[in-house]
C-alpha positions as semicolon CSV with decimal commas, in nm:
position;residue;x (nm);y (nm);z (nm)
1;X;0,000;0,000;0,000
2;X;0,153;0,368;-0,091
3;X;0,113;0,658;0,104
4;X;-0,192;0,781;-0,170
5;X;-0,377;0,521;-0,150
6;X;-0,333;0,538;0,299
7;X;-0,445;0,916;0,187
8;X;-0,782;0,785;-0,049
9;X;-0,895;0,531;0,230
10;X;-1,230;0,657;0,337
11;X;-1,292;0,701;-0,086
12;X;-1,162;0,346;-0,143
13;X;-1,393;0,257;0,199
14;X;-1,180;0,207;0,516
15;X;-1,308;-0,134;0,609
16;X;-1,201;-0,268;0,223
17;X;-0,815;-0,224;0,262
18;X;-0,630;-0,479;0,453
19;X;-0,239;-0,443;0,474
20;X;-0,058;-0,758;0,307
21;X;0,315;-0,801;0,281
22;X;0,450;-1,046;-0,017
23;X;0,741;-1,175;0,217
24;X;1,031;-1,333;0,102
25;X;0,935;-1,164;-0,266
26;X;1,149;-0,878;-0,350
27;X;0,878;-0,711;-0,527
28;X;0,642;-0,697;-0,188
29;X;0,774;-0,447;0,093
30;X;1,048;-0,680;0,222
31;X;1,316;-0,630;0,353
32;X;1,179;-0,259;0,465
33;X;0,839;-0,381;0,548
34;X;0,824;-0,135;0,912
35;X;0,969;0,147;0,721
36;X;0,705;0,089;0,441
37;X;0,432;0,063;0,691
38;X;0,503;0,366;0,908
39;X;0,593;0,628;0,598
40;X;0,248;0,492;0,483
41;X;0,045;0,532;0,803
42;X;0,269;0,782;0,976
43;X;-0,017;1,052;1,134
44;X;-0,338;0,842;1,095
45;X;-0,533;0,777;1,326
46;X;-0,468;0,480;1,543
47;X;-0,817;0,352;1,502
48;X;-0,808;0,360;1,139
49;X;-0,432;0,196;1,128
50;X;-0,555;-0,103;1,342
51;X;-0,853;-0,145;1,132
52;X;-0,618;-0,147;0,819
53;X;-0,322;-0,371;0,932
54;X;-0,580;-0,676;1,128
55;X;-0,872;-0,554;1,220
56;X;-1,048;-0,568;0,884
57;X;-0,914;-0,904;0,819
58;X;-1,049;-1,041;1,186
59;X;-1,363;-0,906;1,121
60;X;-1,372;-1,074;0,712
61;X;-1,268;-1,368;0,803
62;X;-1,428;-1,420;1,145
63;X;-1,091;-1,468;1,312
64;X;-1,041;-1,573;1,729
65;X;-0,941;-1,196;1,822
66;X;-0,829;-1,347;2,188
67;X;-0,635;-1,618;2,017
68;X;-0,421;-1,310;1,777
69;X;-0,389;-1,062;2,029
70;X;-0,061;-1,229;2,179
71;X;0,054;-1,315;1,872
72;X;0,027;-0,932;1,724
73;X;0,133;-0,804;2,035
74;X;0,467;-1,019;2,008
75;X;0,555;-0,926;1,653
76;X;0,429;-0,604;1,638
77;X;0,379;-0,300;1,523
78;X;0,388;-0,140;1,870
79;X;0,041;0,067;1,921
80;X;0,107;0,446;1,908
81;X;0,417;0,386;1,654
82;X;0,250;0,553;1,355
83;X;0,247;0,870;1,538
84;X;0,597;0,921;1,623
85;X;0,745;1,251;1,483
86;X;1,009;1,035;1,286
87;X;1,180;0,727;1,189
C-alpha cells in the first residue's frame, strides 16, 4: 500500500483495505516492510491503522481476536508507533 492510496482510504472505503506483505518476494515491501508501513500510516489515526493492518481481516474472516492478540502483540507493530514525529 503507498502513502496515496493510505491518503484515499475513506474514498476506497476504510473497512475494504487490509495491509498484506509479499514476504520473502522482493517485489512486496520486504526487507523494509516497518519502514514501508510507518511512511504509509505515519499521522493516521490509530483507530483507522488497526482497522487497516488486522482488524479488517479479523472481522472478514471471522478470526479468534483473543487467540491473535498475543501473537500481534509479540511481533508487532507497537500501538502508538504511527504517530511518532520520525523514523
Amino acid at each position: 500500500m503507498s502513502r496515496r492510496e493510505a491518503e484515499m482510504r475513506h474514498e476506497i472505503g476504510l473497512r475494504n483495505i487490509m495491509w498484506g506483505s509479499d514476504y520473502p518476494h522482493p517485489e512486496g515491501s520486504w526487507p523494509v516492510t516497518r519502514q514501508q508501513q510507518f511512511d504509509t500510516m505515519h499521522g493516521i489515526p490509530e483507530d483507522e491503522i488497526e482497522a487497516m493492518l488486522g482488524g479488517n481481516t479479523v472481522e472478514f474472516y471471522n478470526l479468534d481476536i483473543e487467540k491473535l492478540t498475543p501473537i500481534a502483540a509479540r511481533i508487532g507493530p507497537e500501538r502508538g508507533s504511527f504517530q511518532e514525529a520520525s523514523r
